[in-house]
N, C-alpha and C positions, 0 to 999 in steps of 0.2 A: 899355438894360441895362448896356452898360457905358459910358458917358459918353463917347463918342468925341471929342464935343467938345473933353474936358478931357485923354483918355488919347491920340489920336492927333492930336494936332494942329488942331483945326479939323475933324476927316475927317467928311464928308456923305456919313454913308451910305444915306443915304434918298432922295437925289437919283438918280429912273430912269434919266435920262439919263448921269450921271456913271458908276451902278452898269454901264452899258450896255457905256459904253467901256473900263474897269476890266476887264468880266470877258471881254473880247473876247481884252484884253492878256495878263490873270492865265492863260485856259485856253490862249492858244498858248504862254507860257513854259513851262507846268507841264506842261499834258496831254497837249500835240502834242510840243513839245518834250523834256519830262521824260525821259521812258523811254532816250532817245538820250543822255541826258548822264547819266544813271545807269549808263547802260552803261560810258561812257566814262569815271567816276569809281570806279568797281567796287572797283578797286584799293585805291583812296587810303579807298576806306570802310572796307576789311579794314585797312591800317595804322593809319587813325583810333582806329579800335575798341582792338587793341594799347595807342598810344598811353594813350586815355582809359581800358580796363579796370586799365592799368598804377596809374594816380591812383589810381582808385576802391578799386582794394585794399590800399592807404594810409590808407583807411577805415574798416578793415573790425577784427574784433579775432576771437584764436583762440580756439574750440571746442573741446575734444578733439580736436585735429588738422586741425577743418577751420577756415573763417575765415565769420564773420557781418557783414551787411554791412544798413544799412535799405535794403528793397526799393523805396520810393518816391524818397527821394533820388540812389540807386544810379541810378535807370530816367532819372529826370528828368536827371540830367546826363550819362550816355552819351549819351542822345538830341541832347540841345541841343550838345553837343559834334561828334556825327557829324553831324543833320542843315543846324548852320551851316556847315561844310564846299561843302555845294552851294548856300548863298544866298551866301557873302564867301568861298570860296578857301581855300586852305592856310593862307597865313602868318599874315592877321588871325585866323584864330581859333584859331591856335598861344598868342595872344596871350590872360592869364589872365585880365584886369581885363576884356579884352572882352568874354568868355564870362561873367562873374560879372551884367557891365552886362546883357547879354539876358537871363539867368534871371532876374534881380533885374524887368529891364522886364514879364516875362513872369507875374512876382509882384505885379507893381503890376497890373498888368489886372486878375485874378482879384479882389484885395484890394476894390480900386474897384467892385467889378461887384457884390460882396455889402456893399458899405458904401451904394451907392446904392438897391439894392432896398431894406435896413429903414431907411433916411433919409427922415421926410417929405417927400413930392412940394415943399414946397415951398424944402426947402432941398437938395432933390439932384435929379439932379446938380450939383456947384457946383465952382467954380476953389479954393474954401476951403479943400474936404472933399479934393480933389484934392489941391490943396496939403501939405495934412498927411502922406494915405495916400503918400504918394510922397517927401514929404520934398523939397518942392519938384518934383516931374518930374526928379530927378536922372539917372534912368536914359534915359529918354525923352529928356532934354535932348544928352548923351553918345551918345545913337543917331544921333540929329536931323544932328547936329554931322559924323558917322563919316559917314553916308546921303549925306549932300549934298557930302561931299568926292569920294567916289565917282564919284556919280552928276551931278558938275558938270567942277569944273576939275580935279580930281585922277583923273578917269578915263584920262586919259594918263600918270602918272606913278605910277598902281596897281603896288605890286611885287608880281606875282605870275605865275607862269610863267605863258604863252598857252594853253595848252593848257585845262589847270583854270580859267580865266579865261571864257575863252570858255562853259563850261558851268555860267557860276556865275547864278545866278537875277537878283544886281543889277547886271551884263553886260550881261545880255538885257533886263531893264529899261530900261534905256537905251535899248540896238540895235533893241526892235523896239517902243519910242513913237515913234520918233521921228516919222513918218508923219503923226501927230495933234497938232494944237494943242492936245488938251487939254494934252499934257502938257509943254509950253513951260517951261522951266524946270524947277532939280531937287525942286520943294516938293511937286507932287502924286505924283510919282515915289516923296519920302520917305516919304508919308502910307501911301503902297499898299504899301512895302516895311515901314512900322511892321504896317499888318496881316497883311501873308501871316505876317510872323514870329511873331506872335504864334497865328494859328491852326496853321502850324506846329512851335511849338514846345511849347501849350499842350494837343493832343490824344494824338498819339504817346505822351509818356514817359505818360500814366494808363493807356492802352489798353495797353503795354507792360507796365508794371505788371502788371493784373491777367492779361495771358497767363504770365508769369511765375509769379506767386505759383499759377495754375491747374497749368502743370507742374509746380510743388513741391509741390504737394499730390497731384499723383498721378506715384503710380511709374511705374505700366506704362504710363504714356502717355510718359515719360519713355523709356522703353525702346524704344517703339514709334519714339517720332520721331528718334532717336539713330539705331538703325538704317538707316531711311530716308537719314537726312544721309551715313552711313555706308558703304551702296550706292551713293550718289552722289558722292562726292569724289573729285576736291578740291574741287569747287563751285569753280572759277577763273573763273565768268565770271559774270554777272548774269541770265542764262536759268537757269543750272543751279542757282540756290539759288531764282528764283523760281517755278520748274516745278514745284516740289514737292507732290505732292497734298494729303499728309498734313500737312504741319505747315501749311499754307493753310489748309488743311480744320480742323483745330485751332483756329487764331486764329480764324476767322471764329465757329467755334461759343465760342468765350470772349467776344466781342464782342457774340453775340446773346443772350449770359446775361447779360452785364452791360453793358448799354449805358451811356455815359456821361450818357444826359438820355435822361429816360422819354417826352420828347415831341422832336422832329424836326420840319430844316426849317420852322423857324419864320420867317415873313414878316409884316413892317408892311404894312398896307393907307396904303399912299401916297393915295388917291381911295377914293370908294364904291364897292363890287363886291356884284356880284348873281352869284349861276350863275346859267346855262345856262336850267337847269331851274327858275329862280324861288323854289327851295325854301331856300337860305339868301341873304341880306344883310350884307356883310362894312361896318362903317362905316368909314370914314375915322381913321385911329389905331389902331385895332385889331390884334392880334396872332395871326394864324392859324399852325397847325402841327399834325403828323399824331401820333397816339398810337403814338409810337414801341414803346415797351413791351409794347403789347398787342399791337402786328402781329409783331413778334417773339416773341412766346409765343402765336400762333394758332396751335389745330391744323388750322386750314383746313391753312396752307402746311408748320405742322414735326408731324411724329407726334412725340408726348408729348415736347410742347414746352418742361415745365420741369424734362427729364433730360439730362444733358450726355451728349452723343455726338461726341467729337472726330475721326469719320470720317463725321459728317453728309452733308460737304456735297463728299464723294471720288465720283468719276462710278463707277455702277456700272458702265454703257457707254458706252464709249467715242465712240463715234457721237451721242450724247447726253449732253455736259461741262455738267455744272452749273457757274453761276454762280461765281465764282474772286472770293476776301475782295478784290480791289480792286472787281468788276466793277457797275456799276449795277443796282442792284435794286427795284424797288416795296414788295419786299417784304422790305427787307433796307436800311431808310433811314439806317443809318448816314451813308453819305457824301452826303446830301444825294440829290435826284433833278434828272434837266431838263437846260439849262443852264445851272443853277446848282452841279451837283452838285461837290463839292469836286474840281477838277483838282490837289490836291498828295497823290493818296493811294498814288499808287506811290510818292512818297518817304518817304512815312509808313509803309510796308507792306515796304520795303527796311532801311529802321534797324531794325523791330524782328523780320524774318526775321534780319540778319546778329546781334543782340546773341542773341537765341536760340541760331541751331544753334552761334556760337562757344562757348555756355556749357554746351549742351547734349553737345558733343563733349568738351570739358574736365572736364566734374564732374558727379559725382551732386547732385541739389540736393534739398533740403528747406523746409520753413516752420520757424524756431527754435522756436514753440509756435505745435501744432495747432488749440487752441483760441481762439486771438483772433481777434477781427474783421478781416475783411482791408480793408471798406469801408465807410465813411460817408453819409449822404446830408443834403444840404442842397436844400429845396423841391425839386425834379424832378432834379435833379446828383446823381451818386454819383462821390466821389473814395476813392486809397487812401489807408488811415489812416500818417499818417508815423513810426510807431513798429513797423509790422508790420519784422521783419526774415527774411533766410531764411538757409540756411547752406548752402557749398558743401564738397565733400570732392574734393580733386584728384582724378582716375580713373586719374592715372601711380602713385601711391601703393599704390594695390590691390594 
């Protein structure tokens, strides 16, 4: 689907054995690891955020008093902004061309990925087509170049304070292949670091998006979750903003209304596969994955499952805590299932709790017009449309 060949380097991602050791690596940086160095960057995410809302409103142009800003553009670069932070450290992604190269890298994948689907089989994917959409791999190339300085000879002369270092994703890339031949040199290091980036940089800001645009369109959820953040501050540590029933309970139910792809976990049949039970035959090349969409609008699992209720998924009792937006679900396939299931979604689920309650404490928000489309869809993908805008009115102003 999306030409890994052409877009990450060579990267084989169909090789079980390779896939084996990759996500052995990928789930103790992210999943084991993560949560501890999230904690330990907490700080530097609240300054981040400062930092990068400061840009963004640079963007933005006045309303009657308040300021409009596009919500997809908006979303996509807080995100990519805050969550490179915990893959490169402080100072590289202080740095503007570097932050411009990953959005741009992260604009080539998509691009490529709907230029190969309607390209005849026989001329896509191709180094050609590649070539073109990308403009040679400029971005990819400039990654490549930054990855392997890192992650080779210039891992000792990295300027970046130890601390934040230490809990930066391509740190521990390093620090904990070393163990493994596979990863003998910095090449297949780069290839693993071109895709976490890209899956982390590519889901966040749309999910983000549309939780946003969902608070703009409704007041009194606005009001409800303000509150809550409200009862709770200052939220100084990374437990106290992510404990949060309510605004959990929120995102999760805006993610099961709109999920980003109607079908989930999707897997290549590597070999012929049979079940269990004889009753299907998976061939060889073949592309299986579960109907995301529908499982998410059963009423088996949700009562009147296509009315947004953003206190869904808040435990009535406490003794019995429903499922929490990071937590693994069958029924709830966003992040993947198994051990495959995405290990980067507490970082995923940190950037767009902290851009939230920041904006939700600062401003009343809205949609600039009620009536547009907030979202697209392309075969099974729903993205937001990049002209929706919303508008904020400071709440110091009142």
């Amino acid at each position: 689907m999306f030409g890994f060949k052409y877009t990450m380097k060579n990267f084989e991602h169909d090789r079980i054995d390779h896939k084996v050791v990759r996500n052995k690596v990928n789930n103790r940086i992210l999943g084991v690891k993560g949560p501890a160095h999230l904690r330990a960057l907490y700080p530097n995410f609240l300054a981040r955020f400062e930092q990068s809302w400061e840009k963004a409103l640079k963007n933005g142009r006045t309303v009657n008093g308040s300021i409009s800003l596009p919500a997809a553009r908006t979303c996509r670069t807080l995100s990519t902004r805050m969550i490179s932070l915990i893959f490169f450290g402080e100072k590289l992604t202080l740095d503007e061309n570097f932050i411009e190269t990953l959005m741009q890298y992260s604009k080539d994948m998509v691009n490529c990925m709907i230029a190969f689907q309607v390209t005849p089989r026989l001329l896509a994917p191709s180094s050609y087509l590649h070539f073109i959409i990308t403009r040679g791999g400029k971005a990819m190339h400039a990654l490549i170049k930054q990855f392997t300085d890192i992650l080779s000879s210039g891992r000792e002369t990295w300027d970046e304070a130890d601390y934040i270092k230490q809990c930066t994703i391509i740190h521990n890339m390093t620090t904990l292949s070393e163990a493994s031949s596979y990863w003998s040199g910095p090449s297949m290091k780069v290839q693993n670091m071109l895709g976490l980036w890209f899956a982390a940089s590519h889901q966040p800001w749309m999910n983000l998006t549309f939780i946003l645009l969902e608070i703009c369109a409704r007041k009194d959820w606005q009001d409800r979750l303000r509150q809550e953040l409200l009862d709770h501050t200052p939220l100084g540590d990374y437990e106290s903003l992510d404990s949060l029933p309510l605004l959990d309970s929120f995102m999760k139910e805006t993610v099961r209304l709109n999920p980003l792809d109607n079908f989930g976990i999707r897997r290549k049949a590597v070999l012929p596969y049979s079940f269990a039970d004889g009753t299907i035959s998976i061939p060889q090349g073949a592309t299986v994955c579960v109907p995301a969409y529908d499982m998410l609008h059963d009423p088996a699992h949700y009562t009147d499952p296509f009315s947004f209720d953003g206190a869904r998924f808040v435990s009535r009792d406490k003794r019995e805590p429903l499922p929490k937006f990071t937590q693994i679900s069958h029924n709830f396939p966003m992040w993947g299932y198994g051990s495959l299931a995405c290990p980067g979604r507490f970082h995923a689920s940190l950037v767009i709790k902290v851009v939230i309650s920041q904006l939700l404490l600062r401003y009343d928000l809205r949609l600039e017009d009620e009536m547009i489309p907030r979202r697209w869809t392309w075969e099974t993908f729903a993205m937001p449309y990049e002209s929706t805008r919303i508008v904020l009115k400071d709440r110091d102003s009142d």
